[in-house]
C-alpha positions in Angstrom: 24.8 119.5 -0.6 22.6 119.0 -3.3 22.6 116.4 -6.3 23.3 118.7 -9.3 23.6 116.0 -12.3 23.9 112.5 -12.3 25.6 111.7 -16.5 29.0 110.5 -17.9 31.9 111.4 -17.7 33.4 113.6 -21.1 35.1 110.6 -22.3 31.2 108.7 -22.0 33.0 105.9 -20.1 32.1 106.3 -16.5 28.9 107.8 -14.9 29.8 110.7 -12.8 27.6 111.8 -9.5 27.8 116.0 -9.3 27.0 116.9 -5.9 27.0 121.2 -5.3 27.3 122.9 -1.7 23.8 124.9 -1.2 25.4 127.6 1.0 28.2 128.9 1.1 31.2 128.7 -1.9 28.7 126.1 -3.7 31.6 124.2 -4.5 30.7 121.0 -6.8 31.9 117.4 -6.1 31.8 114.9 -8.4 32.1 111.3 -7.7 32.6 108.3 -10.0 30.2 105.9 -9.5 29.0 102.7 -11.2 26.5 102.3 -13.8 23.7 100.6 -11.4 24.8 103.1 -8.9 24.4 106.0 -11.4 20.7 104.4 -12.3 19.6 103.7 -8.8 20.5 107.5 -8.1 18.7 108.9 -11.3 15.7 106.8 -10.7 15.4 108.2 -7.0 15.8 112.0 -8.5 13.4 111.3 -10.8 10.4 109.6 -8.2 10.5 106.3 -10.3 9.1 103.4 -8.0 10.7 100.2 -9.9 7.9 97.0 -10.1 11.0 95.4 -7.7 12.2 97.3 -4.3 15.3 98.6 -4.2 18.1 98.1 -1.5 17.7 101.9 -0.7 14.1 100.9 -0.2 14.7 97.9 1.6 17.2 99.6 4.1 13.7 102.3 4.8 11.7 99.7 5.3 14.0 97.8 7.4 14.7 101.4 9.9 10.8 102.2 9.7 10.3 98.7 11.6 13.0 99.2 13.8 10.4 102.6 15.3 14.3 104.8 13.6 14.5 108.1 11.7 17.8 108.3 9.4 18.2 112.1 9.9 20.6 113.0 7.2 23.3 111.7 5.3 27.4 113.0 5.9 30.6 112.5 3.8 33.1 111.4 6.2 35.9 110.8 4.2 38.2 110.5 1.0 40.3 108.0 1.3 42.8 106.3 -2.0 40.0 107.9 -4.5 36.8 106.6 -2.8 34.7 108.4 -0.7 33.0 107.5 2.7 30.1 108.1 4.0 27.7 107.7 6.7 23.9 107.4 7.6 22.9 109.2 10.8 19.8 108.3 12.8 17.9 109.5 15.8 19.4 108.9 19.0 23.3 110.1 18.0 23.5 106.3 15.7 25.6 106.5 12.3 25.7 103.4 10.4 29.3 103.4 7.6 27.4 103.9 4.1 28.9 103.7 0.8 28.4 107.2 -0.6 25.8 106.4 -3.6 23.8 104.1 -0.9 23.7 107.3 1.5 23.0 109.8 -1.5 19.9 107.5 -2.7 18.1 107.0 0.6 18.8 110.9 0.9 17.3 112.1 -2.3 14.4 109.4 -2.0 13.6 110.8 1.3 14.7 114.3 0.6 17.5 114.6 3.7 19.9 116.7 4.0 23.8 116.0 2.5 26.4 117.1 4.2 30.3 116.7 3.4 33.7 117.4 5.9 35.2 120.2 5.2 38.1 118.2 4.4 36.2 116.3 2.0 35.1 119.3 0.1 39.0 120.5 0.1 40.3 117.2 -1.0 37.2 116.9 -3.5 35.5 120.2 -5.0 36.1 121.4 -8.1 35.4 125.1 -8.5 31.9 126.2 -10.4 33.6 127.1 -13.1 34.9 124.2 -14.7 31.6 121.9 -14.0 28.9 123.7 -14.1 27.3 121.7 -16.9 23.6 123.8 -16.8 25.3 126.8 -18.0 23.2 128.8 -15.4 24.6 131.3 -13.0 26.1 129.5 -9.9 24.8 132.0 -7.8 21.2 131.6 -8.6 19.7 129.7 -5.8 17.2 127.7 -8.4 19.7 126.2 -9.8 20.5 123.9 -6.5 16.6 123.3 -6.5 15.9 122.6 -9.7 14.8 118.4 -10.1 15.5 118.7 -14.1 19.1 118.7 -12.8 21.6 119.5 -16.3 18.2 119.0 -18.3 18.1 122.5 -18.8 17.4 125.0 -21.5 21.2 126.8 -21.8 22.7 123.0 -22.9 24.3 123.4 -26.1 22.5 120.3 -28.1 25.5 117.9 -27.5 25.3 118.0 -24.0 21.4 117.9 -24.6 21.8 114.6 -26.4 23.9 113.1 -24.0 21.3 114.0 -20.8 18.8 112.6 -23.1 20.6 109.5 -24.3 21.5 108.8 -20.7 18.2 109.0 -19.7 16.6 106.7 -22.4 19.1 104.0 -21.2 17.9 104.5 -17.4 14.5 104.0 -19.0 15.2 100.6 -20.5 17.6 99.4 -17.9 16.4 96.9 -15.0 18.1 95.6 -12.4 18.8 92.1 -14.0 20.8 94.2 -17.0 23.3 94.1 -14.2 23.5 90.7 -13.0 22.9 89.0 -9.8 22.7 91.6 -7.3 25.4 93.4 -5.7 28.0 92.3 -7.7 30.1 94.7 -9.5 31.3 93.4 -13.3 34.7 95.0 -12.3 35.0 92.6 -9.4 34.2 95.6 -6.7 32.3 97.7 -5.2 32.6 101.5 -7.1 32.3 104.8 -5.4 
């Protein structure tokens, strides 16, 4: 799989994660996440290094000293609306994730997603009704392509709302949030 898009949802509310199958029925999954989630994800897409380490860079430096290579990331499950995930390592070792933790440390490192196919089942929605580049799902540059729903076949609203979601990610640190890892809602999202 491949991160597609990483915006709000159509009611602007939420931040959504679009993940896309690169093979086969490219099937799209998108995933509510949180707002710190959305801009830890986005920052990692984009090759930003923050003046603070992250936790996804923490977690690398913390598996570099241990002499590990994580490998890839999966989607395990989908379990009462949240999904699962884990990070597997060298040596056969997967380490329970939560899925925006695993898709960070993937696209930073540029490993490979993978999903169940019951995950996939439980979770795709067809091409059709996400696709928010307006490009061909069969063209295999769309999967590729690092300016993600940036792209020239937007109509200008959803232009503008790429755009204004990445001015905020550019004037957003991680003290906008509050003390780290805790969620506003009182949880962890995703």
């Amino acid at each position: 799989m491949t991160v597609v898009a990483v915006g709000m949802d159509p009611a602007g509310t939420q931040p959504v994660l679009l993940l896309r199958e690169v093979t086969g029925a490219r099937r799209q999954l998108p995933v509510l996440i949180g707002l710190p989630e959305a801009a830890a994800i986005e920052l990692q897409r984009q090759g930003v290094d923050p003046p603070r380490p992250q936790t996804h860079d923490l977690i690398r430096h913390v598996v570099d000293a241990f002499g590990r290579r994580l490998e890839r990331v999966r989607i395990t499950e989908l379990r009462d609306g949240i999904y699962h995930a884990e990070l597997q390592f060298d040596r056969e070792t997967r380490v329970s994730s939560r899925l925006t933790d695993a898709v960070a440390l993937a696209v930073r490192d540029g490993l490979p997603i993978e999903a169940t196919e019951d995950v996939l089942e439980a979770g795709a929605a067809p091409v059709q009704l996400l696709d928010l580049t307006g490009a061909d799902p069969d063209d295999e540059d769309v999967a590729d392509d690092p300016a993600g729903p940036a792209g020239p076949d937007l109509d200008p609203a959803e232009k503008a709302e790429v755009e204004e979601f990445r001015r905020m990610l550019d004037s957003v640190s991680p003290e906008d949030f509050g003390p780290s890892g805790e969620d506003p809602a009182g949880g962890e999202k995703d």
